[in-house]
N, CA, C and O atoms as a GROMACS GRO file, in nm:
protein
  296
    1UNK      N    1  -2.496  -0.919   0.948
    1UNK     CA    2  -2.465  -0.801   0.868
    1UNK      C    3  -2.344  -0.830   0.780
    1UNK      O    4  -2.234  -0.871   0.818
    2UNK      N    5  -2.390  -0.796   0.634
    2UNK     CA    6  -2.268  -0.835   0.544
    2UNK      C    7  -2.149  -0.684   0.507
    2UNK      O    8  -2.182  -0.581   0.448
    3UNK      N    9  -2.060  -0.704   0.543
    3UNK     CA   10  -1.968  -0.530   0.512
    3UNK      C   11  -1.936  -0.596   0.348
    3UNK      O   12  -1.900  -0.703   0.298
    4UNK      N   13  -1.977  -0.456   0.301
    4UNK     CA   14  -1.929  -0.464   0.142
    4UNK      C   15  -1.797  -0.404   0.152
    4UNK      O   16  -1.756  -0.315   0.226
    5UNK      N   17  -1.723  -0.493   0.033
    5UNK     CA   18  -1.621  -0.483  -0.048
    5UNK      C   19  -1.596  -0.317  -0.060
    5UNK      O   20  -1.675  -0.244  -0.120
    6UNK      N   21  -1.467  -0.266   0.010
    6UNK     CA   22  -1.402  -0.168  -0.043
    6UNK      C   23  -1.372  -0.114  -0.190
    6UNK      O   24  -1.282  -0.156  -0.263
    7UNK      N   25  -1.448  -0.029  -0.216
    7UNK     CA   26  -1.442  -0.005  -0.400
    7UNK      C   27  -1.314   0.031  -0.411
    7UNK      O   28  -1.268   0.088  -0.312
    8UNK      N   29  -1.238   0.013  -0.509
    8UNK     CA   30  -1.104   0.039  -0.492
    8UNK      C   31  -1.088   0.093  -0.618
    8UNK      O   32  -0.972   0.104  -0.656
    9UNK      N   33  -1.182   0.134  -0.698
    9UNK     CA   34  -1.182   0.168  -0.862
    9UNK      C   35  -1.333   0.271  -0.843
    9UNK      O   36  -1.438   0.237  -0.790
   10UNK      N   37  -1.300   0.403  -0.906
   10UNK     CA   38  -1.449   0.481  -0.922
   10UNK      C   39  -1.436   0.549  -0.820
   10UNK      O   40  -1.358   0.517  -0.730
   11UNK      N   41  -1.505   0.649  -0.817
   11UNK     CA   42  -1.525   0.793  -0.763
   11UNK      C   43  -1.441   0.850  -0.805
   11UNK      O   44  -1.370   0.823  -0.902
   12UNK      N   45  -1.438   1.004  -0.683
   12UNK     CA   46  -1.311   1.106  -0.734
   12UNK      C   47  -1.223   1.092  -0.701
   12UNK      O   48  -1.231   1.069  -0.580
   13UNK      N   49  -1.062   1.088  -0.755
   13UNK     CA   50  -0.977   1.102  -0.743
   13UNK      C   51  -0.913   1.168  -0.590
   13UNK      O   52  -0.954   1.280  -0.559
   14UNK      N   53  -0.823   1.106  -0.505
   14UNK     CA   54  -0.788   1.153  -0.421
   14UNK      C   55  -0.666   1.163  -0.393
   14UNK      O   56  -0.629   1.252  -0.318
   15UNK      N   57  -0.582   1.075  -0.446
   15UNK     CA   58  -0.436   1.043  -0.407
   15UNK      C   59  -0.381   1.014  -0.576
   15UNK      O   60  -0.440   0.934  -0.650
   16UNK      N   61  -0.276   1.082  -0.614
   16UNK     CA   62  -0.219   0.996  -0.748
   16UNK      C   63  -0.138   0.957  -0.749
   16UNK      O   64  -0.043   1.014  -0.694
   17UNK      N   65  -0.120   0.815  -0.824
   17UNK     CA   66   0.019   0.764  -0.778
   17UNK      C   67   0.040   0.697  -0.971
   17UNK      O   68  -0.023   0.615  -1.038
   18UNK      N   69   0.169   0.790  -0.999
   18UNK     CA   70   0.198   0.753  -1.129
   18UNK      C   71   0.277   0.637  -1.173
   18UNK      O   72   0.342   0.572  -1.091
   19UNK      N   73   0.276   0.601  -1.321
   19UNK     CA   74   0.289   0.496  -1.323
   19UNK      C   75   0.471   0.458  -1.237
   19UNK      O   76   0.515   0.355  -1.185
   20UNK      N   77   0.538   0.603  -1.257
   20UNK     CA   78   0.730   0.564  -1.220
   20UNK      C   79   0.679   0.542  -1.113
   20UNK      O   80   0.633   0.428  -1.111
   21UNK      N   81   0.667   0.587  -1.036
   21UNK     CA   82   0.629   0.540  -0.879
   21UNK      C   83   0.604   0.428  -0.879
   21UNK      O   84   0.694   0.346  -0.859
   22UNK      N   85   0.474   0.387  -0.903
   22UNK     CA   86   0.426   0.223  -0.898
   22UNK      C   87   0.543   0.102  -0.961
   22UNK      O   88   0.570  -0.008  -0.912
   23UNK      N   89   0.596   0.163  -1.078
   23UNK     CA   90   0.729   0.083  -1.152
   23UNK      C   91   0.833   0.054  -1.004
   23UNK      O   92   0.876  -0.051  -0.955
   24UNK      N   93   0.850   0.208  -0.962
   24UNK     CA   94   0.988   0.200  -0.845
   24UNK      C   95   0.949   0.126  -0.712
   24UNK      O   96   1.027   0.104  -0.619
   25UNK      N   97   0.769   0.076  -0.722
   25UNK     CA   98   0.741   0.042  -0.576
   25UNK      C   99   0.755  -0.105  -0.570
   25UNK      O  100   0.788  -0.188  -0.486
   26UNK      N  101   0.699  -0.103  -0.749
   26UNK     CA  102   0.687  -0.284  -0.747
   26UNK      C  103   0.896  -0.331  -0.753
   26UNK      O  104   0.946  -0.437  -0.715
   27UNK      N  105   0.949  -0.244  -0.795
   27UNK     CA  106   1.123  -0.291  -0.828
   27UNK      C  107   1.155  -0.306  -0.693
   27UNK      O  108   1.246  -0.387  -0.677
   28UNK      N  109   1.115  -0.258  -0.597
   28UNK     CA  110   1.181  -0.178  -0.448
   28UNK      C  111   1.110  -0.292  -0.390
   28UNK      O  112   1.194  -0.325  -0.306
   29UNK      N  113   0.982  -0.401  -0.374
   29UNK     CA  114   0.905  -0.488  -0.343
   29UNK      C  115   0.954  -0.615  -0.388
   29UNK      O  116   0.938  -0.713  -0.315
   30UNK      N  117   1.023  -0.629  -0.526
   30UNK     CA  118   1.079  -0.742  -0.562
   30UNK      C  119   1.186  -0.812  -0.607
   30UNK      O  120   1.212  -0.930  -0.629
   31UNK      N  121   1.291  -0.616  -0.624
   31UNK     CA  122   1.400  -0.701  -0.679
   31UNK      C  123   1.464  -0.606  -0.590
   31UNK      O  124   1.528  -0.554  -0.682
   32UNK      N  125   1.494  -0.551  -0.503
   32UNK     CA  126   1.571  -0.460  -0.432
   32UNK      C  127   1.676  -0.594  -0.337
   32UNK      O  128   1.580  -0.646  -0.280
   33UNK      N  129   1.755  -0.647  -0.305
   33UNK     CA  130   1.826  -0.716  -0.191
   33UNK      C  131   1.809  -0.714  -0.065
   33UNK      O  132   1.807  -0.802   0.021
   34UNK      N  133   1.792  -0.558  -0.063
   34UNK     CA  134   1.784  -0.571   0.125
   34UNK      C  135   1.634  -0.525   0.136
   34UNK      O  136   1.594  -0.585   0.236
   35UNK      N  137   1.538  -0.458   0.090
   35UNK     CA  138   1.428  -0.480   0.071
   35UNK      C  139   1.294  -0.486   0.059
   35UNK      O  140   1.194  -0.426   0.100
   36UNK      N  141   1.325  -0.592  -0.021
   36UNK     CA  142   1.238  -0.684  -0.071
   36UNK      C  143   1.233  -0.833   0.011
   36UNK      O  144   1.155  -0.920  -0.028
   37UNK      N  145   1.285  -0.847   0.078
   37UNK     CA  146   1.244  -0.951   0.185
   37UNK      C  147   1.154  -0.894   0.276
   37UNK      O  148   1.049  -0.951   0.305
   38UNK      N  149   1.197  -0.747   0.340
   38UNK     CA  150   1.136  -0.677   0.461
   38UNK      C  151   1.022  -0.706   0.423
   38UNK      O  152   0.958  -0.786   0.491
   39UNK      N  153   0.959  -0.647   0.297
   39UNK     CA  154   0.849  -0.619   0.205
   39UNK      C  155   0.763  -0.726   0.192
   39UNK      O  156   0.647  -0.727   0.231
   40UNK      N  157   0.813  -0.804   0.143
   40UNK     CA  158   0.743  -0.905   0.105
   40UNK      C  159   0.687  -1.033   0.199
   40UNK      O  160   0.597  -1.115   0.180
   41UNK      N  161   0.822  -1.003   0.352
   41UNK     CA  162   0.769  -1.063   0.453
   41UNK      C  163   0.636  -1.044   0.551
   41UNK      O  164   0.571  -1.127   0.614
   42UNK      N  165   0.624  -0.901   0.537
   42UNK     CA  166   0.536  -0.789   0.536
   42UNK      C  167   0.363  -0.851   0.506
   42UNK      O  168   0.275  -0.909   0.569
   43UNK      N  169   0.386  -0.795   0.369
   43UNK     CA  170   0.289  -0.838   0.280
   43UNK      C  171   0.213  -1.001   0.332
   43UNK      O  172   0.092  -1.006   0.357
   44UNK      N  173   0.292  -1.106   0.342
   44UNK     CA  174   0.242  -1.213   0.353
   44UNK      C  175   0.168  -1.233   0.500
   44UNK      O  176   0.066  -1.300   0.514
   45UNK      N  177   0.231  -1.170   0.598
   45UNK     CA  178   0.177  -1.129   0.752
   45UNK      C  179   0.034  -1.052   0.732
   45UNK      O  180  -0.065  -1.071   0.804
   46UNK      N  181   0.038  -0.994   0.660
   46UNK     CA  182  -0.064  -0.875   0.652
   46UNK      C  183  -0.180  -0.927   0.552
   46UNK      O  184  -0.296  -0.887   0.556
   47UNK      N  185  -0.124  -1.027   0.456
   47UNK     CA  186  -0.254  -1.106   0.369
   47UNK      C  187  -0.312  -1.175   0.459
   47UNK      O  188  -0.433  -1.193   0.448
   48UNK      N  189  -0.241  -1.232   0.571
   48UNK     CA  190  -0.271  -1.374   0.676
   48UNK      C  191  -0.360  -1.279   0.765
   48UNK      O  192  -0.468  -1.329   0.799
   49UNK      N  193  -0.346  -1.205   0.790
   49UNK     CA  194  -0.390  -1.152   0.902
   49UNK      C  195  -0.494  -1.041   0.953
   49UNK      O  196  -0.544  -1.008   1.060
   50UNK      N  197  -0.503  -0.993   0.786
   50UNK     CA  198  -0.623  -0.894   0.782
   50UNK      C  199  -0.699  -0.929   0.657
   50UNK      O  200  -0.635  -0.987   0.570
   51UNK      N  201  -0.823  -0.904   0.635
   51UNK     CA  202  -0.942  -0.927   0.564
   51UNK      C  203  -0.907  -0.773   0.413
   51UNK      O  204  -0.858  -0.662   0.437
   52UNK      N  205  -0.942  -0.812   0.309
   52UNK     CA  206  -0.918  -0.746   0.195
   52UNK      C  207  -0.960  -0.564   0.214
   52UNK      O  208  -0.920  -0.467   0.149
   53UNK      N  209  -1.025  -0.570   0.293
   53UNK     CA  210  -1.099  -0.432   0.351
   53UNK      C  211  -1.021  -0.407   0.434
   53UNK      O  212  -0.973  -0.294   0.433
   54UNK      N  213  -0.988  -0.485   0.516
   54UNK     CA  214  -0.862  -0.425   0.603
   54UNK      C  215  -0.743  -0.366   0.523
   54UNK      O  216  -0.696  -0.253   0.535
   55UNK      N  217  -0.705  -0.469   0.436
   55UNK     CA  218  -0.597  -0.466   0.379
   55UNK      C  219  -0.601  -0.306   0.278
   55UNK      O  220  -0.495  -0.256   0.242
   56UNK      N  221  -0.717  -0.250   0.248
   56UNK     CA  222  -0.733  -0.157   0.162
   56UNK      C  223  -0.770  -0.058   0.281
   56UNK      O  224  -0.696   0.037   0.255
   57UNK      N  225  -0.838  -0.025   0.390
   57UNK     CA  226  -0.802   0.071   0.444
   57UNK      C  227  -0.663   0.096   0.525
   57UNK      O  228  -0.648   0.212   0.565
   58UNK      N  229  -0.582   0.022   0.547
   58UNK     CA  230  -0.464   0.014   0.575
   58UNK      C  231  -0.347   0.076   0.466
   58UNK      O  232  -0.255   0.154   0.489
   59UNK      N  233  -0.385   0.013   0.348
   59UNK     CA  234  -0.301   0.050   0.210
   59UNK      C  235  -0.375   0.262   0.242
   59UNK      O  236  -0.310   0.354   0.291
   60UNK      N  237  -0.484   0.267   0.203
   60UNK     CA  238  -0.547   0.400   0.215
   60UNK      C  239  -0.448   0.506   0.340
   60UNK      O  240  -0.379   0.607   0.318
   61UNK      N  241  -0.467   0.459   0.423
   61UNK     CA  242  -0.404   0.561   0.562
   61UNK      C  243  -0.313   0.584   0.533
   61UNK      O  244  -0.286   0.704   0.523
   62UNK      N  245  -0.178   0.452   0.491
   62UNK     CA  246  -0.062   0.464   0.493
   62UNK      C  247  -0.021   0.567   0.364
   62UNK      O  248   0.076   0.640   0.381
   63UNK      N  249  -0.084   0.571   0.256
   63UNK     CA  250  -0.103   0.645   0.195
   63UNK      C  251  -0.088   0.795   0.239
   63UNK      O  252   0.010   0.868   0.225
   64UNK      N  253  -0.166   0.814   0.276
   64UNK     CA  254  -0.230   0.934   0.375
   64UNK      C  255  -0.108   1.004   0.461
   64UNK      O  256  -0.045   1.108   0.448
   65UNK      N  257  -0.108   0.920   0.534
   65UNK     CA  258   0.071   0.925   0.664
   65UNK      C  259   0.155   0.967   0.560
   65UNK      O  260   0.215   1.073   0.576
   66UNK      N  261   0.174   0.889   0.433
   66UNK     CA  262   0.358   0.943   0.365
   66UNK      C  263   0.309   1.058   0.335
   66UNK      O  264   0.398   1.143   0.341
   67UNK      N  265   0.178   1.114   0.295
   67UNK     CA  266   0.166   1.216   0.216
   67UNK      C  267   0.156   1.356   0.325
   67UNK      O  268   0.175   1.472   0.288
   68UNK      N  269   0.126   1.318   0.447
   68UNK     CA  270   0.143   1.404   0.545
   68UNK      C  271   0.302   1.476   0.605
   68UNK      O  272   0.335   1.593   0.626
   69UNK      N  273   0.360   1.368   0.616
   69UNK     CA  274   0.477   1.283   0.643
   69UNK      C  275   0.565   1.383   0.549
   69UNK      O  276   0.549   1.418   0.432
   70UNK      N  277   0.708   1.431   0.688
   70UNK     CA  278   0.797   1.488   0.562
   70UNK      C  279   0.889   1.401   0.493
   70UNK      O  280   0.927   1.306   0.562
   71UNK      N  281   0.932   1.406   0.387
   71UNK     CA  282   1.036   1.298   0.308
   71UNK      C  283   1.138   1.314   0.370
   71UNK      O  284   1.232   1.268   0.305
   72UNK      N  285   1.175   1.365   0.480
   72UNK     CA  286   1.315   1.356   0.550
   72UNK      C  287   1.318   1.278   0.676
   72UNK      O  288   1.417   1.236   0.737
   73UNK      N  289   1.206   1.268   0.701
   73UNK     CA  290   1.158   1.161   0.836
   73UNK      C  291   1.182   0.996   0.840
   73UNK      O  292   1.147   0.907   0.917
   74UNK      N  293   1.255   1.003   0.723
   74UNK     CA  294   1.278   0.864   0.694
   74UNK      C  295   1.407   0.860   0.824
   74UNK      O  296   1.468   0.756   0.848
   0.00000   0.00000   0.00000
């Protein structure tokens, strides 16, 4: 049994994430000091270690969690 590819483009809209955000996620991912190591150490664990479908329902939830999630719970 072959699992298809997570569409990651098309259908309806569920979550929006504008472009400042994405600007402040990729700055906060690559040029932040303290980090952008966490992040990026992260990232490379998580390419190694889960399959692109993983990696996109994972990206999806976490999504999900901040948006549940109060901004003071940090």
């Amino acid at each position: 049994m072959t699992i298809q590819p997570i569409e990651l483009l098309g259908g309806e809209s569920v979550y929006c994430i504008n472009e400042d955000q994405l600007k402040t996620a990729f700055q906060m991912a690559h040029d932040d000091p303290d980090a952008s190591p966490r992040i990026q150490d992260q990232i490379k664990k998580l390419e190694t270690a889960l399959t692109r479908n993983e990696r996109a329902a994972l990206a999806f939830v976490l999504i999900d969690r901040l948006l549940k999630s109060p901004a003071d719970a940090e």
